[in-house]
N, C-alpha and C positions, 0 to 999 in steps of 0.2 A: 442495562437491567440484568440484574442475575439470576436465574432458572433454576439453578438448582440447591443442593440443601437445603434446608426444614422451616426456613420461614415462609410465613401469611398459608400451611399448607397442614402439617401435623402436631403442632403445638397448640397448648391451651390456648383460649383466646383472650391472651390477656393485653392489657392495656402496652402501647405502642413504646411507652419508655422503657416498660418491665421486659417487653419483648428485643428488647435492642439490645440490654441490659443480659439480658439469656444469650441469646445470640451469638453476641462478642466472646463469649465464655464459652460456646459452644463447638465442636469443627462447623468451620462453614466454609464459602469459596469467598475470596476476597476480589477476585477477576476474573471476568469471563467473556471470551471469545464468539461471538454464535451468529448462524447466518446457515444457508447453503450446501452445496456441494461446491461452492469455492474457498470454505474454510481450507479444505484438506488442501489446496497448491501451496507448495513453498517455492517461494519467493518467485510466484511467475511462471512457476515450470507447470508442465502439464500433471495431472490427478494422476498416481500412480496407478499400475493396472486390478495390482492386489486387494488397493480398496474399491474398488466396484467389479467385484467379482461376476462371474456368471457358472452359475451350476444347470445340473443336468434339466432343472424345471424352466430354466432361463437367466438374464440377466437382475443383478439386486439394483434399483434404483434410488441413490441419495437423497431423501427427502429432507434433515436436518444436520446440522454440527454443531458441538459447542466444545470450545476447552477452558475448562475451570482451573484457577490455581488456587488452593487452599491456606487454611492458616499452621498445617498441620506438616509443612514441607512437602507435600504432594501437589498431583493435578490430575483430574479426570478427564479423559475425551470419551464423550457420549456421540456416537453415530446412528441417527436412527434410518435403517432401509426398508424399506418397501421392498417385501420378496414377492418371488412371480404368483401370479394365479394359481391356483388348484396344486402349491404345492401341500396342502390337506389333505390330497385328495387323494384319492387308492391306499396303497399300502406302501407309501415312499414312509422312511426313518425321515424326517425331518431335521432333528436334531442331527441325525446324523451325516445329513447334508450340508448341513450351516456350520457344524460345529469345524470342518478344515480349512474353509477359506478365512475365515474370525482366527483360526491361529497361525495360519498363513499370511496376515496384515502385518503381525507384529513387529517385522523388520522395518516396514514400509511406515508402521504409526510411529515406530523411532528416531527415525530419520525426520520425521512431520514436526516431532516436539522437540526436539534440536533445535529444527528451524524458526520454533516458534515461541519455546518457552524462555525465559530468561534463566541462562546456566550461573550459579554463585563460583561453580570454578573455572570449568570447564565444558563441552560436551557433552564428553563421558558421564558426568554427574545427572544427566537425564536420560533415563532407561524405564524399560516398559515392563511390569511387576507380571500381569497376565492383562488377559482378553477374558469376559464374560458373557453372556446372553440374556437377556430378558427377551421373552415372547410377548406381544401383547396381539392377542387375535379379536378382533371386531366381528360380533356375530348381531343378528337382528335383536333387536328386544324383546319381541315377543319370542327368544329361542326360551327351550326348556332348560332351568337351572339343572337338572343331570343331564345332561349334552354339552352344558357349558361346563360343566364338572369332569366330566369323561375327555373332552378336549386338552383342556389344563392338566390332567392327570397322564397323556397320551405325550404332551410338553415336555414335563416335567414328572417321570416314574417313579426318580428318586425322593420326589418329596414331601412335603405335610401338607394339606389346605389351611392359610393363612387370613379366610377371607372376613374382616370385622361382623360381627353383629350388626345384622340390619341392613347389611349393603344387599340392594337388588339389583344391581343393573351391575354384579361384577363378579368373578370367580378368581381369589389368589391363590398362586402356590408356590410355594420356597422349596426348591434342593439344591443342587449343585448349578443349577443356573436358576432362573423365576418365571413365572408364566402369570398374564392375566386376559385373562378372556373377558371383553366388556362390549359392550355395545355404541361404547364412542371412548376413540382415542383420549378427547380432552375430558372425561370425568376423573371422578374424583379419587376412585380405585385405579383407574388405571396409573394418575402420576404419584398416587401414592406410594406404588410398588416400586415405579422409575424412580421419583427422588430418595427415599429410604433404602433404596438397594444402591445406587450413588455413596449416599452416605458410606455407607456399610463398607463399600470398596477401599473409599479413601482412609477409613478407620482402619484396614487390613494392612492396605500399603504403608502407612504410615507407622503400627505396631512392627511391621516386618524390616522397614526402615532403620528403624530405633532400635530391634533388637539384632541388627547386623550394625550398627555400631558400636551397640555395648561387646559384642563381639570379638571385632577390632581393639578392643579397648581391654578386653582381656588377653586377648594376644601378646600384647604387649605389657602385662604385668608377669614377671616371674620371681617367684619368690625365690627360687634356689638362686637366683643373681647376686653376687657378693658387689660387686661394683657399677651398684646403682646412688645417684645419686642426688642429692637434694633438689638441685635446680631439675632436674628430669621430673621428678615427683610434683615439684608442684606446675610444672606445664601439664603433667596429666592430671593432677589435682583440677586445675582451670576448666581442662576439656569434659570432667564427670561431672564437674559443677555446673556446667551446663548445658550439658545432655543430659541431669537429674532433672534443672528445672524444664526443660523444654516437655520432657517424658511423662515428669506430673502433671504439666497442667492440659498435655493430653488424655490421661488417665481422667482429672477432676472434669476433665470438657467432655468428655465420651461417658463417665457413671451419671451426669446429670442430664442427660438427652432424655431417657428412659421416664424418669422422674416427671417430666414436663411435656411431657406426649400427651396429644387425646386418648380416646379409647382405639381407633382402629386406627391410629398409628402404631401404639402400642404393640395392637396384635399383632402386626407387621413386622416391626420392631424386635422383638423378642423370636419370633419362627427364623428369620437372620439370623441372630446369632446362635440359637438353639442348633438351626442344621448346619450352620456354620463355624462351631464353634468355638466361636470368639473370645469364651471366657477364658478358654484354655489357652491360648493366644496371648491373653493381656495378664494369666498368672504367670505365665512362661516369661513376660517381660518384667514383671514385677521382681520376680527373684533372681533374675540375671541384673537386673539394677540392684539389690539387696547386697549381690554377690561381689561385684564392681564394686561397689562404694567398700562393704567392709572387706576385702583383699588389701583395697589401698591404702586405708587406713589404717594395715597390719602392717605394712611394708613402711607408710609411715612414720609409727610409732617404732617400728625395730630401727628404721637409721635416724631416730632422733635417743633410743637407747643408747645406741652405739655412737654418736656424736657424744652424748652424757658422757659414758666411760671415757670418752678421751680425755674430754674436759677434766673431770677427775683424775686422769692419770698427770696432767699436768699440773693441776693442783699440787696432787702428793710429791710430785716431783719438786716444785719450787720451795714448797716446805721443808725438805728435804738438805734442800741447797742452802736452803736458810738458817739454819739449825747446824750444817756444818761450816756456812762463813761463820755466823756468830761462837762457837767454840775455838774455830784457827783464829777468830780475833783477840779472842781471848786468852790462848796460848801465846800469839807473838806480844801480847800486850807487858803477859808477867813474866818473857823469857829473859837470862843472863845472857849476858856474853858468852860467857863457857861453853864453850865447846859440848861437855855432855846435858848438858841442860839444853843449849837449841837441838839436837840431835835429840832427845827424850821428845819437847815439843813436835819434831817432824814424826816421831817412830807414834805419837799421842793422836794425830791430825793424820796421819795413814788411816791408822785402825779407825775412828771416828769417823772417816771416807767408806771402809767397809761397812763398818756396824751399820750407816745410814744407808748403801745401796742394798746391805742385805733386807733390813726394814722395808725399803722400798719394793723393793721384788714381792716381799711378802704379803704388803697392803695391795700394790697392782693386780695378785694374784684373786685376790679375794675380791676386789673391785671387777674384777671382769665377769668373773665367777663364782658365784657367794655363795654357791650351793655344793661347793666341790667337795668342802669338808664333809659334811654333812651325809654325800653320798658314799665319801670313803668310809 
């Protein structure tokens, strides 16, 4: 069963085919891992110490895991802990207690999804983009919504209030990490904020993915290169043609999410990429795709000019050749015996040798260059 992404949770409620139908079109996770605090052992070995940390309020204890692998060449590990008692309480930074041991995991979550995700090349091919935080604090029901609002905003300083119209039993808020104060873990604000900030993750990795390969792939075009060649161009040609299509139909999967959102997904939805923002992100990849594609298609078209002019320089040449057999045939054809007569024919068939490489020089000149004149 798979937990996370946007199905049966923020989307319309539409009919089960249309929703499958969306779906598939959509980022989702295609497989998921979840269970425990025994997700996180690989292969047998003991739980590293990193991820169950213990800070100054006490020990954090593993309540879930799951790792998702997406359609989108990413994967998400979701951890959810249980932090000590009354770290609420006084005047501890919270954030600023949670926030080093979360990026102190990062070697240790590396090593976790080596072990566990399926590498296409190698190891090194799975690496860990960052670490983020969702808060979700559980207060009574009857608390007052400014209490639950002054919490959430104590969370999260840097951010906006994201909380839908009409929800009462929840307080959202989006910055640089998310916070939802609710009255029960499993409502419907609370996993709203978890699955939609998931999403949003893998939509980041993924663009940042994509736009360190287009990267790579500019790297490796240079236009001032005289001795670039065919076969080269189209193995790179191969690799932009399908890192275009892989790029758009992440593009088309991520602009139609939005479209088919309810209402306080939506809200959700949009406070994400607003404080995060994403749009800037996914123009930044669109014109570095833009840039890729017509680079190479410059470099393209100049060494298939520059094959043209060969081709024509051989043309004119055999033309050339041809024009002075058929005149020395026609000289030994009508030559005498005599002595000044074949001697006229050879001194005839010199000159008609020059006349035509001079021609020659002259047309190559202008084939290469057709604008030489012009600018003399």
């Amino acid at each position: 069963m798979v937990t996370d992404g946007l199905a049966d949770l923020a989307l319309q409620p539409y009919g089960q085919r249309l929703l499958d139908e969306l779906l598939g079109s959509m980022p989702r996770p295609t497989m998921e891992i979840s269970g425990g605090q025994e997700i996180l052992r690989r292969a047998g070995a003991e739980i590293e110490t990193t991820l169950v940390p213990t800070t100054a309020s006490g020990a954090w204890q593993v309540v879930s895991a799951r790792v998702s692998l997406w359609n989108v060449d990413c994967a998400l590990l979701c951890v959810t802990y249980q932090l000590p008692d009354g770290i609420l309480s006084g005047d501890a930074d919270v954030v600023g207690e949670v926030a080093p041991p979360v990026q102190r995991m990062l070697p240790a979550v590396t090593r976790f999804l080596r072990a566990t995700l399926p590498a296409p090349v190698g190891a090194d091919e799975v690496f860990v983009l960052w670490a983020n935080t969702t808060f979700a604090v559980q207060v009574d029901p009857d608390c007052d919504p400014a209490r639950r609002r002054a919490i959430a905003e104590e969370l999260t300083p840097d951010g906006v209030d994201c909380t839908p119209d009409g929800a009462r039993d929840g307080v959202l808020r989006v910055g640089s990490h998310t916070t939802a104060v609710v009255s029960d873990f499993g409502s419907r604000p609370a996993l709203l904020m978890s699955r939609l900030t998931g999403v949003h993750h893998v939509c980041w990795a993924a663009a940042l993915r994509y736009d360190a390969v287009l990267s790579a792939e500019l790297s490796q075009i240079d236009p001032g290169r005289a001795n670039v060649s065919m076969s080269a161009l189209e193995e790179q040609a191969k690799r932009i043609l399908s890192g275009y299509h892989r790029i758009r139909l992440f593009r088309l999967g991520y602009s139609s999410v939005e479209a088919h959102l309810d209402a306080a997904g939506g809200t959700v939805w949009n406070a994400l990429e607003q404080q995060w923002k994403f749009r800037l992100v996914l123009t930044t990849l669109d014109e570095r795709l833009d840039f890729v594609r017509t680079l190479h298609q410059q470099l393209v078209g100049r060494l298939q000019d520059r094959r043209s002019r060969l081709l024509n320089e051989l043309v004119l040449a055999f033309t050339f050749l041809n024009i002075f057999a058929i005149v020395l045939a026609a000289l030994t054809f009508v030559a005498l015996p005599s002595l000044d007569v074949g001697l006229l024919a050879a001194v005839i068939g010199g000159l008609m040798l020059l006349l035509n490489l001079g021609a020659y020089l002259v047309f190559r000149r202008q084939i290469n260059d057709p604008g030489r004149r012009s600018r003399a």
